[in-house]
RONU-95306 format. One line per field, with one value per residue (C-alpha): residue in three letters; x, y, z. Coordinates in steps of 0.001 Angstrom, whole numbers, m for minus. Layout:
# residues N
code <- (ALA / ...);
east <- (X / ...);
north <- (Y / ...);
up <- (Z / ...);
# end
This chain:
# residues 143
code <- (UNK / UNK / UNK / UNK / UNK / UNK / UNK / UNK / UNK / UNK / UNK / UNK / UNK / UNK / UNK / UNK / UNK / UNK / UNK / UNK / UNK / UNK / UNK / UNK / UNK / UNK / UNK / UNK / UNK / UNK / UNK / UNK / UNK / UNK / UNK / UNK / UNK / UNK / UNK / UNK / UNK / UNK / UNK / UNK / UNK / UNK / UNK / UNK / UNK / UNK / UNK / UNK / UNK / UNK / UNK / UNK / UNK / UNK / UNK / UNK / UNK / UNK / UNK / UNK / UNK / UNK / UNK / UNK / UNK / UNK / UNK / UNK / UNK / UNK / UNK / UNK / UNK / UNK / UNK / UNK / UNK / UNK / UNK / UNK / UNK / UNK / UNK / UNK / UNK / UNK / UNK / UNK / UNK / UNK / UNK / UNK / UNK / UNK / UNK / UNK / UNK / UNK / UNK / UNK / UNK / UNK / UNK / UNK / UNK / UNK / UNK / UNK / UNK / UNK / UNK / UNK / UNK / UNK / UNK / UNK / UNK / UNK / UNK / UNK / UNK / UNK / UNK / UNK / UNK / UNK / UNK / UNK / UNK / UNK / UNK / UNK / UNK / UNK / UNK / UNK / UNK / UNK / UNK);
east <- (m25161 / m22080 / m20590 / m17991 / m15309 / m16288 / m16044 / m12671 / m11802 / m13154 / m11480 / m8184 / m8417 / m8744 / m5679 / m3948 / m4326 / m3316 / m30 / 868 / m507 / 1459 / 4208 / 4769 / 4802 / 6923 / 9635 / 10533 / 14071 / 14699 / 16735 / 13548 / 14789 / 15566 / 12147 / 10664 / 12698 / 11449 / 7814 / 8462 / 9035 / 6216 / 4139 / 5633 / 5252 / 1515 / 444 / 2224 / 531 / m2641 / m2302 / m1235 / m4468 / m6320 / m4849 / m3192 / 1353 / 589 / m277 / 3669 / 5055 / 2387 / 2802 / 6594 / 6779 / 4645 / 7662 / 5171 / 3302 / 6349 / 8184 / 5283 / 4673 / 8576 / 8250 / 5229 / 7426 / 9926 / 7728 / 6230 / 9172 / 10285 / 7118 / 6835 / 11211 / 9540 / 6443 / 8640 / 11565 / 8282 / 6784 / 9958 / 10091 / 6897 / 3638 / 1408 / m1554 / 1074 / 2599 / m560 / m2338 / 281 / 760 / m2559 / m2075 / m1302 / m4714 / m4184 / m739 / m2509 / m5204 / m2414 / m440 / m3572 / m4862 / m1126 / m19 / m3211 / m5481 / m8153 / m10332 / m10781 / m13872 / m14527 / m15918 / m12566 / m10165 / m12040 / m12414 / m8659 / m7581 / m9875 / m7895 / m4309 / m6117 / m7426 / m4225 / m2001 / m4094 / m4757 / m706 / m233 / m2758);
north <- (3176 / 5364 / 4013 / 6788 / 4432 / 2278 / 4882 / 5975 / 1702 / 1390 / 4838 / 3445 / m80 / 1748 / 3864 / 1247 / m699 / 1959 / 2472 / m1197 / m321 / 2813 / 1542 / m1711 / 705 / 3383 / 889 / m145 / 66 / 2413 / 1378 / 52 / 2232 / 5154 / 5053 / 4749 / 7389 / 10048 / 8415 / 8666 / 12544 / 12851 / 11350 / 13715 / 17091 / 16204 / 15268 / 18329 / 20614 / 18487 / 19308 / 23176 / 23478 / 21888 / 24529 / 22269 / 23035 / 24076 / 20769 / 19380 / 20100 / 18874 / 15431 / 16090 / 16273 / 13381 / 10689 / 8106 / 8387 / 9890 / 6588 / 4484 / 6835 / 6564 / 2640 / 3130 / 5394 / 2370 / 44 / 1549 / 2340 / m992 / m2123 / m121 / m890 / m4944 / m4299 / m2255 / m4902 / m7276 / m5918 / m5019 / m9108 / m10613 / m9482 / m7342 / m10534 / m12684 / m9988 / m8101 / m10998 / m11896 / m8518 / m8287 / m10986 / m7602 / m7837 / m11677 / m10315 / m7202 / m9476 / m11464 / m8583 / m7163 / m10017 / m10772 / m7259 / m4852 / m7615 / m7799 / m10421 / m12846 / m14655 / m17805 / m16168 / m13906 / m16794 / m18676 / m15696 / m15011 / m18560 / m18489 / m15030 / m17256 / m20024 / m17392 / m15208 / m18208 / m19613 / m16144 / m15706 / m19044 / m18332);
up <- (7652 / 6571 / 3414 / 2879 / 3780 / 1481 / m1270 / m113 / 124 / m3712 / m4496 / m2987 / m5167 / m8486 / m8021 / m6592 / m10036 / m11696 / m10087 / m11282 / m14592 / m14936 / m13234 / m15276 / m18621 / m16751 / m15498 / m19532 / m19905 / m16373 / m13158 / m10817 / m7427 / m9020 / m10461 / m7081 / m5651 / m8245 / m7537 / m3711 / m4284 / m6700 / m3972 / m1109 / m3310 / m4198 / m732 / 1303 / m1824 / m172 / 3267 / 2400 / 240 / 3333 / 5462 / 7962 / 6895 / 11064 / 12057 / 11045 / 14355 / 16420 / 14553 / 15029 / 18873 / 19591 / 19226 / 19776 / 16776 / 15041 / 15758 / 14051 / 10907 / 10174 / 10761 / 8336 / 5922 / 5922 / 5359 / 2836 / 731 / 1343 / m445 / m2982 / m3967 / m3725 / m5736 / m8578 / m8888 / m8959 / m11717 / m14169 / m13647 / m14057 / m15862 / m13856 / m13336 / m11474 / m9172 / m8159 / m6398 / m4807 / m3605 / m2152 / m80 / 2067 / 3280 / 4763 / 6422 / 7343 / 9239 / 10784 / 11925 / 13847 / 15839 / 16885 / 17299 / 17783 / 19414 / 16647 / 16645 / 13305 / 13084 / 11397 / 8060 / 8373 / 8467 / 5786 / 3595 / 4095 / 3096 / m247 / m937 / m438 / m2991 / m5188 / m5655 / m6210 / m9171 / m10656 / m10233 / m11834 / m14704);
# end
């Protein structure tokens, strides 16, 4: 059994905390969007020094002229920033324990979005599991 995307899943949960833990001390006393503008840019410099280290700068215009997937990465991109302006006003306004679970009620949305849209299927341990995460969020958000 491969676990490596399990490492990468765990690896991807710990940073995420950390962005709300570094962002909720960062955000003290600064304008929320401009702060996720300069984080946005942060984020674009590190990961295009990423994909120069890996040797791939020549795989841009490939992902470029396919307007297919270009269309859907810049829906993504929206998205995304959209999110991330939410999550930020979210946090300057609430303590960190009441707007993270409720931001990872992603994963229930997520789960939504692909059985309507991508034709996953949910089984019955899915849909129950996804319901106790709705339960569980809202009384960790109400502490």
């Amino acid at each position: 059994m491969q676990i490596q995307w399990l490492v990468f899943a765990l690896l991807s949960a710990i940073t995420a905390s950390l962005v709300a833990i570094f962002g909720k001390i960062g955000l003290s006393g600064v304008d929320t969007n401009t702060a996720t503008a300069i984080i946005a840019v942060i984020m674009a410099v590190f990961l295009i020094g990423v994909v120069a280290i890996e040797g791939k700068l020549a795989n841009i215009p490939s992902v470029v002229a396919n307007h297919k997937a270009l269309f859907y990465i810049v829906l993504s991109g929206v998205a995304g920033a959209l999110s991330w302006l939410f999550y930020f006003i979210a946090l300057k306004g609430a303590k960190v324990s009441q707007v993270v679970p409720i931001d990872r009620l992603s994963i229930v949305f997520a789960l939504f979005f692909a059985y309507f849209l991508l034709g996953e299927s949910i089984s019955f341990k899915t849909a129950v599991g996804s319901a106790l995460m709705v339960v569980g969020a809202v009384l960790v958000a109400l502490g």
